[in-house]
C-alpha beads as a LAMMPS data file, in Angstrom:
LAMMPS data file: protein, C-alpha beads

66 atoms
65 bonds

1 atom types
1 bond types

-500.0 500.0 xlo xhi
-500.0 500.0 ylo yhi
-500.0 500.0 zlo zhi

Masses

1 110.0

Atoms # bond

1 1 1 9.436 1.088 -18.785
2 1 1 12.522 1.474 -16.389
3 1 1 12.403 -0.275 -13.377
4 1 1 12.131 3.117 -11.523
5 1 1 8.615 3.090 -13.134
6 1 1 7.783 -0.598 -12.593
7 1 1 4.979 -0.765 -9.908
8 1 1 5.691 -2.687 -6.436
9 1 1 3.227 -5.230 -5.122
10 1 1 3.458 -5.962 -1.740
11 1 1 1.220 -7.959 0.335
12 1 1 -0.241 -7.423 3.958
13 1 1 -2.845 -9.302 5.557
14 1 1 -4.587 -8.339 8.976
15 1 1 -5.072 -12.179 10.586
16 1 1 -7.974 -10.909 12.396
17 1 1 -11.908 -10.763 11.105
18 1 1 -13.263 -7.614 10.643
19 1 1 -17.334 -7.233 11.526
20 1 1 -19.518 -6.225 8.704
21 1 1 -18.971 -1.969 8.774
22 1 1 -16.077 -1.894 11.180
23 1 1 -12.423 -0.422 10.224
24 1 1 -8.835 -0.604 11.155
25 1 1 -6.078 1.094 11.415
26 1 1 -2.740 0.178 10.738
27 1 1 1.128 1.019 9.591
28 1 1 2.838 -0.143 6.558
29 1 1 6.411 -0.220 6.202
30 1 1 8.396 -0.235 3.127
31 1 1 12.045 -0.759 2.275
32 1 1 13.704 2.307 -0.166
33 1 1 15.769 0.888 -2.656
34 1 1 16.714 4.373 -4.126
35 1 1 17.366 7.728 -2.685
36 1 1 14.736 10.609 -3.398
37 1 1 11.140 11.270 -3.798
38 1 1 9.300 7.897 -4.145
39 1 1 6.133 8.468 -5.353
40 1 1 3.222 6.104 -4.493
41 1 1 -0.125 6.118 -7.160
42 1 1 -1.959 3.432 -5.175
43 1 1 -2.913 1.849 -2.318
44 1 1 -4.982 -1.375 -3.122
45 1 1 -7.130 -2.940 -0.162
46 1 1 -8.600 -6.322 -1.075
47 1 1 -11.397 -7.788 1.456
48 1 1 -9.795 -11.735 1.282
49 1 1 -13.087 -13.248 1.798
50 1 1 -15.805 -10.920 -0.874
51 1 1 -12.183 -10.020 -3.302
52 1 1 -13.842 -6.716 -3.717
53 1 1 -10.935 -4.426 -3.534
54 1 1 -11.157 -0.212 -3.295
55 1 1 -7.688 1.854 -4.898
56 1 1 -6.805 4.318 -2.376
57 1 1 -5.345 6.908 -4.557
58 1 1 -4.496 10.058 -1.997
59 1 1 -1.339 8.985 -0.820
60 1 1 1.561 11.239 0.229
61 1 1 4.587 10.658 -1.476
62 1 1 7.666 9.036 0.718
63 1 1 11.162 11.299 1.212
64 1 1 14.228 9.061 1.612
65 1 1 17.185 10.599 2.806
66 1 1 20.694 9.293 3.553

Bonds

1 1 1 2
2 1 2 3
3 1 3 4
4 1 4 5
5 1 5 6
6 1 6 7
7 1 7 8
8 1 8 9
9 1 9 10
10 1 10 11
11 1 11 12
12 1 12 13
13 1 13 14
14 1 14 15
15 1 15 16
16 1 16 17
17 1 17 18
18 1 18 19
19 1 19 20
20 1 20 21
21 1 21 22
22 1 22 23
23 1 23 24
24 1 24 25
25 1 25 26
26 1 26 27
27 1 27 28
28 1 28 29
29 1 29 30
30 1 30 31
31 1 31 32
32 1 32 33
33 1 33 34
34 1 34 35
35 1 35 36
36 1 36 37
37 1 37 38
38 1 38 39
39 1 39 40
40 1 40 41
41 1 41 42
42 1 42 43
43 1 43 44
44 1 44 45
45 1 45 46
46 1 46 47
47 1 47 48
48 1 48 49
49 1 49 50
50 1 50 51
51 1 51 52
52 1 52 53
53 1 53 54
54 1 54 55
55 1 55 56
56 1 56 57
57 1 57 58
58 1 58 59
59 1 59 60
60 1 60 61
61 1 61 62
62 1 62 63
63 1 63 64
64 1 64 65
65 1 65 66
């Protein structure tokens, strides 16, 4: 496995409680290393207090350009 192929972790908490059924939006920014079509399989949202977690898998790529 290249490290083009290697899958990126990163980490983002929201540091304020959620009610039982409620939602939230947000933005998530990520830093290109490479040039090009960076395809992303996965989103992975973990509830910090149950750990259940859900694998958002209908992501549009991300275009980086000079």
């Amino acid at each position: 496995m290249s490290n083009q192929d290697s899958p990126v972790y990163i980490s983002y908490l929201i540091h304020r409680p959620l009610n039982p059924d409620a939602c939230v939006s947000t933005e998530l920014h990520f830093l290109p290393l490479t040039l090009g079509r960076l395809p992303v399989e996965a989103i992975r949202v973990i509830d910090v207090v149950t750990n259940d977690s859900i694998d958002i898998r209908d992501v549009p790529d991300i275009v980086v350009e000079a």
